[in-house]
N, C-alpha and C positions, 0 to 999 in steps of 0.2 A: 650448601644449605641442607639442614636435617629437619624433618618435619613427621617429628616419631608419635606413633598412635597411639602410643600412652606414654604418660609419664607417671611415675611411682604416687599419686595425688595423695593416696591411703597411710603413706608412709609410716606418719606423726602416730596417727590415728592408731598403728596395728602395734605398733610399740608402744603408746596409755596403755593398752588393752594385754599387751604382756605383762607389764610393770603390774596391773591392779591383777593378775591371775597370781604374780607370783607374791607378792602382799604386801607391794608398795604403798606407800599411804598418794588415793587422790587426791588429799588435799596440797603437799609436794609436789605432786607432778602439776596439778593447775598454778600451783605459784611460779613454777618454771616457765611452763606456757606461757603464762601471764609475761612475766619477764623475759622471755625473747620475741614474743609480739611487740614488746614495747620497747625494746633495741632497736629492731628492724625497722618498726616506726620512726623512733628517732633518728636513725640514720640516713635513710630514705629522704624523710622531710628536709635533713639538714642541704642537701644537694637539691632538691626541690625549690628551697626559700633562695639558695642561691643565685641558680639559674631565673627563676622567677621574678628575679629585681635586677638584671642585664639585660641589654639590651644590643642590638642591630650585630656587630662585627664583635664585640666583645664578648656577646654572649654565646654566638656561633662557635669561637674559637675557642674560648672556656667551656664552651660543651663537649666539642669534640674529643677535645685534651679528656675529659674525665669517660666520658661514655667509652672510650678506645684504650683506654687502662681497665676498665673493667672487662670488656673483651666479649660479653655476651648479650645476651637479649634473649627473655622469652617469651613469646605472646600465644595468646589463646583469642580464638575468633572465629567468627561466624562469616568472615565476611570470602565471600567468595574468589575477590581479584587479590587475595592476597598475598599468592605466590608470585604474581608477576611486580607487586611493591616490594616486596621482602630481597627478591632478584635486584632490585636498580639499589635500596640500600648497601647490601651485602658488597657490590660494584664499587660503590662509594666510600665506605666507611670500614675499617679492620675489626669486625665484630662479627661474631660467630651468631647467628638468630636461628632459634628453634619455634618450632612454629605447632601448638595444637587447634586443629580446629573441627570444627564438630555445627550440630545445629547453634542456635542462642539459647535454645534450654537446657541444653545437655553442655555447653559453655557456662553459665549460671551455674548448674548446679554442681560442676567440676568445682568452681570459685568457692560455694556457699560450703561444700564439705571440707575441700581444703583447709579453708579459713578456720575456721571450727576446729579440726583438727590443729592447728597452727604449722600447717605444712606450707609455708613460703613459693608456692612454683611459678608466679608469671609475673611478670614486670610491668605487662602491658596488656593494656584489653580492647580487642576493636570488634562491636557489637550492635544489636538494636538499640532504640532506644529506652523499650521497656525493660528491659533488663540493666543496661548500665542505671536507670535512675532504680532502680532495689538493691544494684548495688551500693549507689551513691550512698541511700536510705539509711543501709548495713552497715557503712562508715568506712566501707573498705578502697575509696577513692580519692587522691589527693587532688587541690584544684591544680590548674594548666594555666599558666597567665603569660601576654605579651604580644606584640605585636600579629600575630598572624592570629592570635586568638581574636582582637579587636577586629579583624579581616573578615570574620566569616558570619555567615546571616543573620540575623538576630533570630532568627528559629531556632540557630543551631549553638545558641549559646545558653546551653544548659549549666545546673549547679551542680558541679563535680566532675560534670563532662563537657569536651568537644566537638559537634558535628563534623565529620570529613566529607559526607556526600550526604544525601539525600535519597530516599524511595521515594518516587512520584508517581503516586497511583493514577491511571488513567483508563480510560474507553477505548478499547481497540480494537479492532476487527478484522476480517478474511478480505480482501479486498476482491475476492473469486466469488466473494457470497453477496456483499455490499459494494455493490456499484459506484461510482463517484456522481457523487450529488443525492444518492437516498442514504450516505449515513445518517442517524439521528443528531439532531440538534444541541439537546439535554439529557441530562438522566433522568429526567421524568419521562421521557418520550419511550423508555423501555418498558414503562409499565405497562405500552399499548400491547392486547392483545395480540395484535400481528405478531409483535414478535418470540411469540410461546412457543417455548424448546429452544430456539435458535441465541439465547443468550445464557452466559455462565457465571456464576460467583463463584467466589473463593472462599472454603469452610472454615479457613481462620481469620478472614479479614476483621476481625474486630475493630483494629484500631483505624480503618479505612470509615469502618461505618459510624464510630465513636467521634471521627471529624465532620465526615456529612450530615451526621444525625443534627450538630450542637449549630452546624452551619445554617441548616433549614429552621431548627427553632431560633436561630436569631435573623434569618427572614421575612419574621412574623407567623408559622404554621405554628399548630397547635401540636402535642403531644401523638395527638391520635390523627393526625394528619401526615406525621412522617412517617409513625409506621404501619398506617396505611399504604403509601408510598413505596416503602419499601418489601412490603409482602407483594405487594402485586406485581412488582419486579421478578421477586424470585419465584413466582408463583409460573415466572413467563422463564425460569432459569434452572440448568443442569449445575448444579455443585460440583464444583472440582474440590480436589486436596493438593494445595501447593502450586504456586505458582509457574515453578519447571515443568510441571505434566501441565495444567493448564494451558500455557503459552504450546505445548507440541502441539495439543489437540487442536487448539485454534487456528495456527500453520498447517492443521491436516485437514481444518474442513469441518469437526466434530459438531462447531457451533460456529454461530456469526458474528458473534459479538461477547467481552469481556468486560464487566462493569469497571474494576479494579484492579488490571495487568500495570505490573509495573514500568515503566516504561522502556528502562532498559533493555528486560525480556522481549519486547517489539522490537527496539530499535537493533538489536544482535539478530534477531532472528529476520528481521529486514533485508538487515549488512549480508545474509549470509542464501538471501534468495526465497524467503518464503513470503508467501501474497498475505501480509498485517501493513498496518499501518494506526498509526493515531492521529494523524494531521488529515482533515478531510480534503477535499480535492478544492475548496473554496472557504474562506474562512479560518478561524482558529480552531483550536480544538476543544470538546467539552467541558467546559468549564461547572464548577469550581474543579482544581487539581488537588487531591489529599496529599501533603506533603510528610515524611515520616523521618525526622531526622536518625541519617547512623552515625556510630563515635565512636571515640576512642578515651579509653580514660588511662591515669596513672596511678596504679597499685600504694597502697600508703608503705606495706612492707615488702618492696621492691626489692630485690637482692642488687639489682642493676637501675638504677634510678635515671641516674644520665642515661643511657642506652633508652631507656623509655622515654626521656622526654624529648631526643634527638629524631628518634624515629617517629615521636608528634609533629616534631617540626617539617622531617621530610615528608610526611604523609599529606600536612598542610601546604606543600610548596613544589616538590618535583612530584609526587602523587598525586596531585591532581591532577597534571598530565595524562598521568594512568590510566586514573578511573576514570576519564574521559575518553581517551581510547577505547576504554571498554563499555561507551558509552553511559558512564554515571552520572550524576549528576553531583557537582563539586560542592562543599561549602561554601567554598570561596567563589565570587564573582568575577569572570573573567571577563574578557572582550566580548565576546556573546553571550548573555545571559537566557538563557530556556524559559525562566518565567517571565520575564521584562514584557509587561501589557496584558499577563494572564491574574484571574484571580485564582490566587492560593489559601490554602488554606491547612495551619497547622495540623497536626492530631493533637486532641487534648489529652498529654501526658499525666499531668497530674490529676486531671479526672479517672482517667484509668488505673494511674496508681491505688489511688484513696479508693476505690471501688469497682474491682475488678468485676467480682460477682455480679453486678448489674449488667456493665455491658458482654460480658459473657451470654447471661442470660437472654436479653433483649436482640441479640444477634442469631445465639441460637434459635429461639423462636420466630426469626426471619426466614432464617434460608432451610428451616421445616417446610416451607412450603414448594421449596424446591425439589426439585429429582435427584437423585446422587446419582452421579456420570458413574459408568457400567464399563 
């Protein structure tokens, strides 16, 4: 498996920019663009519509047949366990898979230039959610239909995208700092004084707080009730940047407590000996849980169509295996279900879409009142 740190993204883009130096006409070269976006479209879709209206053994084996003639796959992602899925396909299947991955923004905007450019480079996309829905927006996502699609949460059945697993925001802590039986209750219970400095937010959590925000105003608080709420929180908290430094600092003791760690980051650093935890020693765990679907979408001008929609389907079926091992949390419901009796509670995707700038805003003006970790 080759998983190269760049690929040529600029390609398209530096060859317009020769052709118009040397005095090609753009309106030619846009007609051409024009017309191999709309090849690769069409081509794409046509194996797209195919597979999309098969079904159980039929459509596994007509997949396989076309995805294994085309011989490649290439995907761009954020998603962290994706060399050990890309590994068990590669096992499985005669397909060469090249792998970019990078943050989600610096994925996004790999996509956004490309496309623009009409530079064709990924087949496949496994990502956040806020980003796959601006791609979706952008038109650059074909839908995914069929049985394992119907399989998976209704959270995580987005327009143009898949959910594969889930971020499950949650409350965690030092279990060296918090005793068993004085962890807190609620998340309101953080606002209490006592516990100032010894708690941390996360400087990007927006779409953690864009869920808890819309949850308390449909509990009946007022506007100026939540964020009050949540000033006096951060007012009691050290700001981290990112989640991985977060969770270190929390397994060293930095602080005692984490509003919105995700849970996986607990549950690895658990597995692997350090004193967190988010199940208290009695009871469930703090509830509501901000749930953040992640996905995977399919490129409309795929150079490898089948290869993308096969490795949806593997990602839906022997990858959850995976991302369970690596403690995710699946789309698909299995035999133990992790929220079964918790209240959850989406992110509001398409409020965030239609108006970022607000809760950008309203967030930052939150965790201003916090310390930034030194």
């Amino acid at each position: 498996m080759r998983h190269p740190s760049i690929i040529p993204a600029f390609a398209a883009m530096a060859t317009a920019l020769v052709l118009t130096a040397c005095g090609a006409s753009p309106t030619a070269t846009g007609g051409a663009d024009t017309d191999a976006k709309g090849a690769a479209t069409a081509k794409a879709q046509a194996v797209y519509d195919r597979i999309n209206g098969l079904s159980g053994d039929e459509r596994h084996k007509t997949l396989v047949e076309l995805a294994e003639k085309e011989g490649k796959l290439s995907i761009y992602t954020s998603n962290t366990d994706m060399d050990d899925l890309v590994d068990g396909f590669e096992k499985t299947y005669k397909i060469d898979v090249s792998v970019y991955r990078g943050n989600s923004e610096s994925v996004l905007q790999r996509i956004l230039q490309e496309q623009q450019a009409n530079y064709f480079g990924n087949d496949f996309i496994d990502t956040n959610a806020g980003e796959l829905n601006i791609m979706n927006k952008e038109g650059f996502l074909y839908p995914y239909q069929g049985e394992l699609r119907e399989a998976v949460r209704k959270e995580g059945k987005a327009e143009g995208w898949t959910a594969s697993r889930f971020n499950a925001f949650v409350v965690g802590w030092n279990t060296s700092k918090v005793k068993p039986g004085e962890e807190p209750k609620s998340i309101e219970d953080l606002a209490d004084p006592k516990w100032k400095g010894q708690i941390s937010m996360e400087v990007g959590d927006v779409d953690w707080f864009a869920g808890l925000y819309s949850y308390y105003l449909g509990q009946g608080k007022s506007e100026a009730e939540v964020r009050d709420l949540f000033t006096r929180i951060a007012a009691n908290s050290k700001i981290a940047k990112g989640h991985t430094t977060q969770g270190e600092l929390l397994s060293a003791g930095q602080f005692a407590i984490t509003v919105s760690s995700y849970s996986h980051t607990i549950d690895k650093a658990a597995d692997k000996g350090a004193p967190v935890s988010w199940h208290p020693a009695s009871g469930g765990p703090i509830q509501p849980i901000i749930v953040r679907p992640n996905g995977v979408g399919l490129m409309k001008t795929a150079p490898n169509p089948a290869a993308a929609m096969l490795f949806t389907d593997w990602e839906l079926t022997e990858g959850q295996k995976i991302l369970a091992e690596a403690f995710r949390v699946g789309s698909i419901p299995g035999a133990t279900d992790p929220f079964a009796g918790l209240t959850v509670v989406p992110v509001p995707e398409q409020e965030l879409l239609a108006d970022p700038k607000k809760w950008d805003d309203l967030y930052a003006q939150v965790v201003s009142a916090g310390q930034e970790v030194q």
